[in-house]
C-alpha positions as CSV (number, residue, x, y, z in Angstrom):
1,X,125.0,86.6,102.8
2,X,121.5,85.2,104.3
3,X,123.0,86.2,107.8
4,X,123.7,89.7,106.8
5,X,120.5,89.9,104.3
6,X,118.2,89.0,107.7
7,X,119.7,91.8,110.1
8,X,118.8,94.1,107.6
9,X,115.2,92.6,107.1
10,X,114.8,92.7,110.8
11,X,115.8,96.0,111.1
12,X,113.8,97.4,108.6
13,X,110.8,95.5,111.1
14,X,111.6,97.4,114.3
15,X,112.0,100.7,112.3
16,X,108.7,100.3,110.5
17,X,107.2,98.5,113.9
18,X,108.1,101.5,115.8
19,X,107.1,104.2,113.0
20,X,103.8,102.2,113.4
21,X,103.6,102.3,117.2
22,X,104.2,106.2,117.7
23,X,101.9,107.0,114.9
24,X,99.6,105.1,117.5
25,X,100.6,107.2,120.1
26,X,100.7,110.2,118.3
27,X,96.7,109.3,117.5
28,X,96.2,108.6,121.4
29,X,97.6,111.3,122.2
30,X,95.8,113.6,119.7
31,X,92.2,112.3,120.6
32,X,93.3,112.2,124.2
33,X,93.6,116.1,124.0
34,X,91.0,116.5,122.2
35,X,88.5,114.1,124.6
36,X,90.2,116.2,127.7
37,X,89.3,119.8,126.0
38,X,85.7,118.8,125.3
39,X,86.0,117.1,129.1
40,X,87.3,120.8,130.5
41,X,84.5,122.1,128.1
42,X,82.1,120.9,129.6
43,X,82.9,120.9,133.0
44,X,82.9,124.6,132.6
45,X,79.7,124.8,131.0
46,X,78.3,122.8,134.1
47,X,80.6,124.9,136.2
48,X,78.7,128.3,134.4
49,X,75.5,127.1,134.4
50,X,75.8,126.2,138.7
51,X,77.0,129.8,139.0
52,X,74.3,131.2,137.4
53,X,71.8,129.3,138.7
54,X,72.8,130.2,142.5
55,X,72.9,134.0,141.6
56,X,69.2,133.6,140.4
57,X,68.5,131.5,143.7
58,X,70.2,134.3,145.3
59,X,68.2,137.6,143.5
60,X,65.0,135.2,144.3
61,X,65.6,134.4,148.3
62,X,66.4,138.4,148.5
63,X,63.0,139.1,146.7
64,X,60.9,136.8,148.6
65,X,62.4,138.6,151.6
66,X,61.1,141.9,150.3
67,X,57.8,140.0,149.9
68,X,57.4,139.3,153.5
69,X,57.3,142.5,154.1
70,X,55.5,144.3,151.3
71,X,52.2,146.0,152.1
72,X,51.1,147.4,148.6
73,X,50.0,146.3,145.3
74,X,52.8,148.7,143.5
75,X,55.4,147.2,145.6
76,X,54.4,143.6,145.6
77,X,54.1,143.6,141.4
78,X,57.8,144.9,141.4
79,X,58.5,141.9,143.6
80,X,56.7,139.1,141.3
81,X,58.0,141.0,138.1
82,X,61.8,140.3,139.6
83,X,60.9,136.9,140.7
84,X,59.2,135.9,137.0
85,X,62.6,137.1,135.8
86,X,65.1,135.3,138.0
87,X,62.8,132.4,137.4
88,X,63.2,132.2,134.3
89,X,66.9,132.3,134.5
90,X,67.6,130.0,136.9
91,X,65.4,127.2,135.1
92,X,67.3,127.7,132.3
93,X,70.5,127.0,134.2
94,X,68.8,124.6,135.1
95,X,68.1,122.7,132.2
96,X,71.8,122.8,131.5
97,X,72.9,120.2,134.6
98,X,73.0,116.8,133.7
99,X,71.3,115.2,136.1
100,X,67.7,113.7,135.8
101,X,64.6,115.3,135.7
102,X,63.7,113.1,138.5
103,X,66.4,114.4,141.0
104,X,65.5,118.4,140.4
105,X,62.1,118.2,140.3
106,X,61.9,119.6,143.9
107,X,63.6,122.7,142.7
108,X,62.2,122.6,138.8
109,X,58.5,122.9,141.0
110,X,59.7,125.7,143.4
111,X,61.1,128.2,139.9
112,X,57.9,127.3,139.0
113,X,55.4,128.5,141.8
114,X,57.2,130.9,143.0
115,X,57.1,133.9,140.8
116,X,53.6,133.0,139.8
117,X,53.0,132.8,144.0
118,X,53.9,136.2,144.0
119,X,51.2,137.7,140.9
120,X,48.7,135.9,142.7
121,X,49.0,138.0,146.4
122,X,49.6,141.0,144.2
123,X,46.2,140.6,142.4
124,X,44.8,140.3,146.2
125,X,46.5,143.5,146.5
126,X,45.0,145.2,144.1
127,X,41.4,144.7,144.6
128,X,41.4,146.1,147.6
129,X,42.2,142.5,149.6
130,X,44.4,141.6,152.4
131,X,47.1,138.8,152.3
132,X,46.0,136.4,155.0
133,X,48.3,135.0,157.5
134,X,48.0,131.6,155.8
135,X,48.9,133.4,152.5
136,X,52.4,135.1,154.3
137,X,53.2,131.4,155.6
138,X,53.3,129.9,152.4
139,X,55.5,132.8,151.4
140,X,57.7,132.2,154.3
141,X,57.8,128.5,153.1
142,X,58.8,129.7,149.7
143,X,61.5,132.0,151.3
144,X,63.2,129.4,153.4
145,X,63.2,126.8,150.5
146,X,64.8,129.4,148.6
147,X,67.5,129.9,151.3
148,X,68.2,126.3,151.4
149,X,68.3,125.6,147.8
150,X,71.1,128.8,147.4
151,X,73.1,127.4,150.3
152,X,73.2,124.6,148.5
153,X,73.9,125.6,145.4
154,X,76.8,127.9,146.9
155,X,78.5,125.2,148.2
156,X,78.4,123.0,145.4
157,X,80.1,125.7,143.5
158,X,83.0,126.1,146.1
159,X,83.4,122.3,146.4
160,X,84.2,122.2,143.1
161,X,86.1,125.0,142.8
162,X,88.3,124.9,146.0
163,X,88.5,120.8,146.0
164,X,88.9,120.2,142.0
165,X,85.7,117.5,141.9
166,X,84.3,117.4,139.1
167,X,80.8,118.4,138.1
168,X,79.2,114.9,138.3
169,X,75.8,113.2,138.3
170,X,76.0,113.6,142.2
171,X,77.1,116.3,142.9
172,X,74.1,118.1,140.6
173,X,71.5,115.8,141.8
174,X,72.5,117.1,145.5
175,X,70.1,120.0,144.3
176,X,67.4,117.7,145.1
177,X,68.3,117.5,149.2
178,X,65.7,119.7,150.2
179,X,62.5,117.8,150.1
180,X,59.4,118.6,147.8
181,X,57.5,118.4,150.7
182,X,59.0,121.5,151.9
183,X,56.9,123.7,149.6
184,X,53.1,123.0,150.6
185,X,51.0,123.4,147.3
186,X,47.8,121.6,148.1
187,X,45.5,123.9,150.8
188,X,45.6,126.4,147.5
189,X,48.0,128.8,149.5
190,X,50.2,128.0,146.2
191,X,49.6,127.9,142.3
192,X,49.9,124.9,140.8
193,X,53.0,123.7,139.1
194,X,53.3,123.1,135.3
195,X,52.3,126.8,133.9
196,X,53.7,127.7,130.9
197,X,56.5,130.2,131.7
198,X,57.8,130.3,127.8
199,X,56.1,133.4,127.1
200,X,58.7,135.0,130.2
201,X,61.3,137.3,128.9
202,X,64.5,134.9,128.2
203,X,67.1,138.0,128.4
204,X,67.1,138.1,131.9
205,X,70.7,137.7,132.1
206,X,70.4,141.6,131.7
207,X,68.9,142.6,134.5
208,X,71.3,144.3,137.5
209,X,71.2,142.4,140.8
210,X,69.7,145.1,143.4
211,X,72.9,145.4,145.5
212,X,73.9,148.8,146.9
213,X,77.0,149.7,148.6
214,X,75.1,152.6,149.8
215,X,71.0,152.7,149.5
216,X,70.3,154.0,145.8
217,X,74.1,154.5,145.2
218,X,74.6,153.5,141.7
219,X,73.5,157.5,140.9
220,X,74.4,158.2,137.4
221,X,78.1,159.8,136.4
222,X,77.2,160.6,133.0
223,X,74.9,163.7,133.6
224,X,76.2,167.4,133.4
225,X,78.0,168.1,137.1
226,X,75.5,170.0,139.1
227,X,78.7,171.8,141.2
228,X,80.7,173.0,138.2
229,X,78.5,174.0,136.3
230,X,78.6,177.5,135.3
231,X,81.6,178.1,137.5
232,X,85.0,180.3,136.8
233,X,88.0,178.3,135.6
234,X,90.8,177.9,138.2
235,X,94.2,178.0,137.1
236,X,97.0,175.0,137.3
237,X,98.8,177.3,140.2
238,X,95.3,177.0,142.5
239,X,94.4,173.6,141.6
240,X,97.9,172.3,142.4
241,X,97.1,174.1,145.6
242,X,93.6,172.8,146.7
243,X,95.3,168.8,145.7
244,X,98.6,169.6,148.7
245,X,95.3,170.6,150.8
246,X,93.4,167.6,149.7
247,X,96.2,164.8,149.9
248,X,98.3,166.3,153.0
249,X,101.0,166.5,150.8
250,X,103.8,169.4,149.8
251,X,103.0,171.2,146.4
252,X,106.6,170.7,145.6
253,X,106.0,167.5,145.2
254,X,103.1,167.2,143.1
255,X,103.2,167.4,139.0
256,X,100.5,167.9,136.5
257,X,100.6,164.8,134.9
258,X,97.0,164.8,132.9
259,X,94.5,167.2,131.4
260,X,91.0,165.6,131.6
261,X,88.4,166.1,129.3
262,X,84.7,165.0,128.9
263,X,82.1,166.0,131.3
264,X,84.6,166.9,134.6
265,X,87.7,168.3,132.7
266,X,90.1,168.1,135.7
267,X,94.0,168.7,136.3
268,X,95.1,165.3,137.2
269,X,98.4,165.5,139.5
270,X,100.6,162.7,141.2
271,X,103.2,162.5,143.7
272,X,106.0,159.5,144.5
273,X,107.0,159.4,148.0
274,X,108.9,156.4,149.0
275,X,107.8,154.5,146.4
276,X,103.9,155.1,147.6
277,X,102.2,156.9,145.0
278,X,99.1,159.4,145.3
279,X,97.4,161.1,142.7
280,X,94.9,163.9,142.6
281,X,92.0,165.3,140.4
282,X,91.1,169.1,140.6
283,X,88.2,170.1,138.2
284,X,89.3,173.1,136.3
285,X,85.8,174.7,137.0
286,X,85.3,175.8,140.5
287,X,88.6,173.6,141.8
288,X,86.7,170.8,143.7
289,X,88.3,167.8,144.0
290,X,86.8,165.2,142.5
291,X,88.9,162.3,143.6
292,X,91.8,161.5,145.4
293,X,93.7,158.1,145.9
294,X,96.9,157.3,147.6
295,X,98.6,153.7,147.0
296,X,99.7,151.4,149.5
297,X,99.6,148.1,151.2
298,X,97.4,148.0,154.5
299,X,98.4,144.9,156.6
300,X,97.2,145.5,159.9
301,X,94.0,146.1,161.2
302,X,94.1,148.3,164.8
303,X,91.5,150.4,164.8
304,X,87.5,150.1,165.2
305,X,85.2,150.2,162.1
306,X,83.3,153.0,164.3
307,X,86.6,154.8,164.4
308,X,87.6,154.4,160.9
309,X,83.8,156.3,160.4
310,X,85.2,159.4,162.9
311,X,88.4,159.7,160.6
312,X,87.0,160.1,157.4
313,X,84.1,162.8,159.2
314,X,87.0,164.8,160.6
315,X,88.7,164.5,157.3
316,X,85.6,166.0,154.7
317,X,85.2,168.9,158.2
318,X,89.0,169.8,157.6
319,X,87.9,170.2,153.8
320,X,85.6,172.2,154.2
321,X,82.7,170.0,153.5
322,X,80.0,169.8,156.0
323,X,75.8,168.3,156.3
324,X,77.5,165.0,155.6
325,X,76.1,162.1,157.4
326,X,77.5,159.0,157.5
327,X,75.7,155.8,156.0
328,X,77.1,152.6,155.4
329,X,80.6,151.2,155.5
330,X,82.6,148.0,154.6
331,X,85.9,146.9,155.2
332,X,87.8,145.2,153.0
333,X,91.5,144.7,152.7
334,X,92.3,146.4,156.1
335,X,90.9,149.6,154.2
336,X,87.5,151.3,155.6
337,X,85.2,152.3,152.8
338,X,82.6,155.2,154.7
339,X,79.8,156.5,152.4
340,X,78.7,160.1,153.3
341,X,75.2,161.5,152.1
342,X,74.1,164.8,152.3
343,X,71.8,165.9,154.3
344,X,70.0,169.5,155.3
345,X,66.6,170.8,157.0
346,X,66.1,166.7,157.9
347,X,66.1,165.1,154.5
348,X,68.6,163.4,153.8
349,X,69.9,163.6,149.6
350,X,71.1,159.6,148.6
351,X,71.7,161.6,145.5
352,X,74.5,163.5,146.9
353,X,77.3,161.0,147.7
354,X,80.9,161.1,149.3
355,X,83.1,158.5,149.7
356,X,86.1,157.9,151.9
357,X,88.6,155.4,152.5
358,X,90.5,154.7,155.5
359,X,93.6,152.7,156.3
360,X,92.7,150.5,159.2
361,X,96.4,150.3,160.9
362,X,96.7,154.2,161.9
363,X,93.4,156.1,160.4
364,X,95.0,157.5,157.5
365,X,92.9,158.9,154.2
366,X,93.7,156.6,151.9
367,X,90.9,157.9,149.5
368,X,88.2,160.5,148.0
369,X,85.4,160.3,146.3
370,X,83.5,163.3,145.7
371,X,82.3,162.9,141.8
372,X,78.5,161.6,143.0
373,X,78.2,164.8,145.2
374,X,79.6,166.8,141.9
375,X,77.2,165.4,139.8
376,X,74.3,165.6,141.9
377,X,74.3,168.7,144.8
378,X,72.6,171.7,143.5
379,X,70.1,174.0,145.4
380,X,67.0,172.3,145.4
381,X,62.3,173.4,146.7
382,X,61.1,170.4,147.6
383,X,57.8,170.3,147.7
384,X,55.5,169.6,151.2
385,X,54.8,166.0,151.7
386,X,51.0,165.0,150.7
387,X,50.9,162.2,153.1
388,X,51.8,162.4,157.3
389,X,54.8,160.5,158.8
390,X,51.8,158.3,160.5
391,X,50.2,157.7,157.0
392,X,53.1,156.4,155.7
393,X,53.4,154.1,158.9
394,X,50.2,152.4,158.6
395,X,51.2,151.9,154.4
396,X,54.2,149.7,155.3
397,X,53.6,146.1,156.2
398,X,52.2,145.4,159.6
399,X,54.8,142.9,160.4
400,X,57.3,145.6,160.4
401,X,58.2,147.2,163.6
402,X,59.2,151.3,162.5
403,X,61.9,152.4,164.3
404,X,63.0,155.6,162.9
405,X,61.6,158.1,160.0
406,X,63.1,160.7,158.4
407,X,63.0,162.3,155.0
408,X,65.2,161.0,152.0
409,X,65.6,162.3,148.6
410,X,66.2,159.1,146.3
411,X,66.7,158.3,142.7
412,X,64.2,155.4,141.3
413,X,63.3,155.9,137.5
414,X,66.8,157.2,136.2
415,X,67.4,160.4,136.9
416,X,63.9,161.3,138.5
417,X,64.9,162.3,142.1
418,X,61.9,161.2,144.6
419,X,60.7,162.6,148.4
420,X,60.3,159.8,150.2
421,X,59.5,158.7,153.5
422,X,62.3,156.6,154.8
423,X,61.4,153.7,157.4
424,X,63.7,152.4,159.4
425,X,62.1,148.8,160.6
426,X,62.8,145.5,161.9
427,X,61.6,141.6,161.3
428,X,60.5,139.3,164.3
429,X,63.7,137.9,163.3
430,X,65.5,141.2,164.1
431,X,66.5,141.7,160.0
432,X,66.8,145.7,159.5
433,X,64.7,146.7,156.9
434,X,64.3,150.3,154.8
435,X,60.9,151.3,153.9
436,X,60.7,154.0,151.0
437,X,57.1,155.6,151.2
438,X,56.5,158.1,147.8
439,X,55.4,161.2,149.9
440,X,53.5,162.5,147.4
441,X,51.8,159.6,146.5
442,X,51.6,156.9,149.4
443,X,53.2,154.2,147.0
444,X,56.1,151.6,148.6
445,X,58.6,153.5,146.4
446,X,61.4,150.6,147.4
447,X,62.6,148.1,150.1
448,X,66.1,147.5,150.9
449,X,67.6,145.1,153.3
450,X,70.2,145.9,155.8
451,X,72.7,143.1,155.7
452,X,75.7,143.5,158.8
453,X,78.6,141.4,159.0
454,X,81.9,142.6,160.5
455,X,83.2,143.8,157.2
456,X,80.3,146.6,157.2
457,X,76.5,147.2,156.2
458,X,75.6,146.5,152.7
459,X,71.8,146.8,151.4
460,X,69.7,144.0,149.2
């Protein structure tokens, strides 16, 4: 009976021992989740606040680029005002990273100078002064401590990403790599550090980043079409029509699929050929096509960019649609993106935009764009120029070396379409640069720069 009565008792021990011991684990296990969610947490705040902070250190390197080659007040205040901003943002990115104040102080210094660097050539500017040569070498400084610190920043954000390191002590305080010294602040070329930048606008999350697949392409879709308006309704028969002329493909095998509304009511047609599918948008006023897009996979690329640009110009002539010039491309995904821009009596209309796409294995129209040129094209008296083509010369920066002018009709304050002059320059260092001169006024309307890679030719 004792025998018997101790199994029992030791049974009921492992049962209760073991209840015990997995309620333990079960604990473990619970605060172990919860200690790796606020670990992933975290990491992605760090991971956020790095990514942020090298898009700031991005928007600022391409404005003190702009800087270098600024010759007016107007222009230069634009600058600073974007640089404030950025500024701003990225020292609150900053302030996220967990790594001591000590070990970022190099870049806490430089988000501090440099926007107020910038207010300080453009009140030069605009009492009449010049920036001295000593003044664009600090700038220069400021510009290549900027690149550094992005480069940096970029590649702390891939390492992560690509290698699955975490966001650590040293991989934030690798910030700090580019010297202080770097930045020259004593010979009064640049304000001092420590100004109060809490009064600076903390939103600036909401400001666009200035990049242009096209110079001053982001043209707004939402105003009353220019081309349609006022024009006779076509019927389904003729629009089915104009989209076999605009796709290279047999009316028999398109349908009417959609009936758009809003402000381009279109007929909306597809077809399914070998599982490769294309559809087409007619507007139901004056039958344009507004776009067109066929579907497949590009693997190969055999052609030349350069001859990806002759396609899609033999391809709006076939149309029908002429004074296009081409701008800029890009390449991506063995498909050729060419931006067309209208242009008549030598001014060129940024307003007025075309797009085409181009397969790079065999040349083939893989895409239309025409709803900017829609929008925009209309019959237009511009007004003689106030200033000469050599006026506007000597109002761009002297370090620039002009190239090419020509007229250009660009959008800058919304909707406002402005004459400018349009300078074609280039750096010491061989950077392409666009000048816009207000040809009424004389002002530095914009600056763009001309970034090439073998992809294409974006603008900054």
């Amino acid at each position: 009976m004792t025998s018997h009565m101790s199994r029992r008792a030791i049974a009921r021990i492992v049962t209760f021992a073991t209840a015990i011991l997995l309620l333990l684990f079960a604990i473990i296990l619970t605060f172990g989740i919860r200690a790796k969610k606020a670990e992933l947490a975290l990491e992605y705040n760090y991971l956020k606040a790095i990514e942020d902070l090298s898009t700031s250190a991005d928007n600022i390197n391409t404005s003190l680029k702009k800087g270098l080659y600024s010759g007016t007040a107007n222009m230069m205040s634009s600058i600073s005002s974007d640089l404030l901003l950025d500024s701003a943002s990225a020292k609150a990115s900053l302030s996220q990273l967990s790594a001591s104040e000590k070990s970022l102080e190099g870049a806490n210094k430089f988000l501090s100078q440099v926007g107020n660097y910038a207010v300080s050539l453009c009140d030069k500017l605009e009492k009449g002064e010049k920036i001295t040569d000593e003044e664009y070498k600090a700038l220069e400084q400021l510009c290549n401590y900027s690149e550094e610190l992005k480069n940096n920043l970029w590649e702390i954000e891939q390492r992560v990403r690509g290698n699955g390191e975490e966001l650590s002590y040293e991989t934030v305080s690798k910030l700090s790599e580019v010297s202080e010294d770097d930045v020259k602040s004593d010979n009064g070329n640049v304000v001092q550090a420590g100004l109060n930048l809490g009064s600076i606008e903390k939103n600036s999350e909401s400001y666009p980043t200035l990049i242009y697949d096209g110079p001053f392409s982001d043209h707004i879709l939402e105003k009353e079409p220019q081309m349609i308006k006022n024009k006779d309704e076509v019927t389904e028969k003729r629009a089915k029509k104009r989209a076999g002329e605009v796709s290279v493909i047999q009316e028999d095998s398109l349908k009417l699929v959609n009936s758009e509304d809003g402000k381009m009511p279109s007929y909306v047609f597809e077809s399914n050929i070998n599982g490769e599918k294309t559809t087409v948008s007619i507007t139901k006023n004056g039958g344009y096509c507004s776009y067109m897009l066929r579907n497949r996979d590009v693997t190969d690329n055999n052609i030349e960019n350069k001859e990806a640009v002759n396609y899609a110009k033999s391809y709006l002539d076939e149309l029908g649609i002429y004074n296009m010039q081409s701008t800029y491309y890009e390449t991506v995904g063995n498909v050729c993106t060419v931006n067309f821009a209208y242009k008549e009596n030598n001014v060129i209309y940024y307003t007025d935009l075309i797009k085409v796409k181009v397969a790079m294995d065999n040349g083939e129209i893989l895409g239309f764009d025409g709803r900017g040129f829609l929008v925009n094209h209309k019959t237009r008296q511009l007004a003689n120029p106030k200033i000469t083509v050599d006026q506007a010369k000597k109002i761009a920066s002297p370090r620039l070396k002009i190239e090419q002018v020509q007229k250009a009709l660009v959008p800058l304050d919304g909707e406002v379409e402005t004459l400018c002059y349009e300078l074609k320059c280039k750096t010491k260092n061989n950077q392409e640069v666009l000048v816009y001169i207000n040809c009424e006024t004389g002002e530095e309307a914009q600056i763009l720069l001309l970034v090439e890679s073998e992809t294409g030719t974006l603008t900054v």
